[in-house]
Phi, psi and omega in degrees: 000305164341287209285337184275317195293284204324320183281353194258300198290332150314290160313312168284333161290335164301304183318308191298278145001281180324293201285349195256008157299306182302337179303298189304314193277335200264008159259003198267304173299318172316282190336289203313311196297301171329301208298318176271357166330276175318295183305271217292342165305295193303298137013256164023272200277353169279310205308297177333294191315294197289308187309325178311298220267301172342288202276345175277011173244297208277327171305312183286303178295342192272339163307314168306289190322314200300322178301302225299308168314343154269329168304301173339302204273351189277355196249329180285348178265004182293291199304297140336295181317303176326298182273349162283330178239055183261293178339296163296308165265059171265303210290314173337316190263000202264310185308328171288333174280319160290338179275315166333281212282350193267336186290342209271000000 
């Protein structure tokens, strides 16, 4: 009788011993799986992060041109202004200027 409790108590020790080996691998495997779980979240939210960045750079130049193609044409029409009205007082400024020299 000793000897079946010694064998029980033995046994339950094993037992014990047994699960709390499979407890450790099978949290030794969680830890892993989290970890790699995590590296693809980070992955993940990089691959985002850049596509993101990607399409406001491409959103942001094509904004720039359209700004740029409107200053072009508002400094060419400035520009259009200028000269027709250099065009008109060229003879003005050309006849003030021969009377100038002619006065000196």
């Amino acid at each position: 009788m000793a000897k079946d409790m010694l064998d029980a108590i033995y046994n339950a020790e094993e037992d014990c011993r047994q699960r709390e080996a499979n407890a450790r691998a099978e949290s030794a495997e969680r830890v892993e799986q989290t970890k790699a779980d995590a590296k693809q979240v980070v992955l993940s939210a990089k691959e985002k992060a850049q596509k993101d960045a990607d399409m406001l750079f491409e959103k942001t130049a094509k904004e720039g041109k359209k700004e740029l193609e409107k200053a072009s044409e508002k400094a060419n029409l400035e520009c259009d202004i200028l000269s027709r009205t250099a065009d008109k007082n060229r003879k003005r400024v050309i006849d003030f200027g021969a009377i100038q020299r002619l006065s000196l």
